[in-house]
C-alpha angles and dihedrals in degrees: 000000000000134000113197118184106215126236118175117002091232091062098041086053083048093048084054100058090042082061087047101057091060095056097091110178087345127118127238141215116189106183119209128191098227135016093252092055083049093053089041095055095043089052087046089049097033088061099028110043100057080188083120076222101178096237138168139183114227133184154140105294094050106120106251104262093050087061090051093041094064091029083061089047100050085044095049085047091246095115109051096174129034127186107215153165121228086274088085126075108043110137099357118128107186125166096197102072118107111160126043115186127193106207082199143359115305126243093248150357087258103049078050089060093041102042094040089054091059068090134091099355090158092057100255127124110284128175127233126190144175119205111203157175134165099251081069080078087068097047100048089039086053085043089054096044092052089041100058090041092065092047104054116028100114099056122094121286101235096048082041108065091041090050084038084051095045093042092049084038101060090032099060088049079065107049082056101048075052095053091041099055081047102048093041109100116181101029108092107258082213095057081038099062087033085058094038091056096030128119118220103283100025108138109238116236117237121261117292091226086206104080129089094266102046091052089048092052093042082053100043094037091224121183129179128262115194093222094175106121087052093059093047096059085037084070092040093061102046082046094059091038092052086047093041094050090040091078095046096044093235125144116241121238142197097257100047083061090052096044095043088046097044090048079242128155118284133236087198108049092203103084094054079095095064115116098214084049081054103045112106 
């Protein structure tokens, strides 16, 4: 399990052939948030790759027989790669699929789980990598909003915009709980998703030691500093620098903050006469 921020389209669609050309006689899923970015991907991959990959796109607005039409084709091993919304998947077990990629970020921590476990189903190792960037926040927030409106456009006004408030609410917790287990680098994304579906009690499991942050920490030989005491009387001395400048009027900067924390010499004498400047 991978998270790669992206940079330039042209060399995320170049990190993904380089994927591609270790799948052997493996299948892959690349997830896309809309049916443009799926269409996009499959020209890009279509031109770049000369892997003469069988691929296919497939979502929701397909007509019905075209769907089953490439549904019968992935199960019958024809198609190795398809190019999907989160309309693909429900229902399929296929061992043959090594490598899910999310183009973005998913809607959610469970359509993460759902959508990564299409991998590995016979047991055997299997990859699974976002691709991300910030501007991914845009496009699923966009997806949500247009999503509830058609929902819902025929309820009353009034009921609509609380349940609308709640819904956009909830979903952009979401989209953040999203952001934050890709952004985390040195927490187990295994231990992560065990503590995100747990009930109290629940033992945690150990760290995997196969995914992208336990490699990084192995490599890095991190280890963890409670560092809570320094962040309290971190507070506490922005606190008595914001108090102390307000009577004066004056801004507080950075480096007040540094010089007042380290027991340093200070530029503004002023805050010599800070307790918490004075305390050994």
């Amino acid at each position: 399990m991978k998270m790669h921020p992206k940079s330039t389209k042209e060399k995320t669609i170049g990190e993904i052939i380089t994927l591609l050309k270790e799948l052997n006689e493996g299948k892959c899923i690349i997830y896309c948030p809309t049916v443009r970015i799926c269409d996009d991907v499959y020209e890009q991959l279509q031109e770049k790759s000369g892997l003469g990959l069988p691929m296919a796109v497939y979502y929701s607005s397909l007509d019905s027989e075209e769907k089953k039409k490439k549904l019968k084709s992935w199960k019958e091993n024809t198609i190795q790669l398809i190019i999907a919304t989160n309309a693909f998947g429900m229902g399929l077990n296929d061992k043959k699929v090594r490598l899910v990629i999310h183009y973005s970020f998913p809607l959610s921590i469970g359509n993460f789980v759902q959508e990564t476990r299409r991998a590995g189903r016979d047991h055997n190792p299997a990859k699974c990598i976002i691709f991300y960037t910030r501007h991914d926040i845009c496009t699923n927030y966009t997806i949500i909003t247009q999503s509830r409106e058609s929902i819902t456009e025929d309820m009353n006004d009034s009921f609509e915009a609380n349940k609308r408030k709640e819904y956009l609410a909830k979903a952009c917790e979401k989209i953040f709980e999203v952001v934050h287990f890709c952004e985390e680098q040195y927490i187990c994304k295994k231990q992560m998703l065990a503590e995100y579906f747990a009930w109290n009690g629940d033992n945690l499991s150990p760290p995997c030691a196969h995914c992208d942050n336990c490699l990084r920490v192995q490599a890095e030989l991190v280890h963890e500093v409670d560092v809570k005491t320094d962040a309290i009387k971190m507070v506490e001395v922005v606190e008595e620098i914001i108090n102390k400048l307000r009577e004066s009027g004056k801004l507080i900067s950075p480096k007040d903050i540094i010089q007042v924390y380290c027991q340093l010499k200070c530029d503004n004498e002023e805050l010599t006469s800070l307790n918490i400047y004075r305390e050994t």
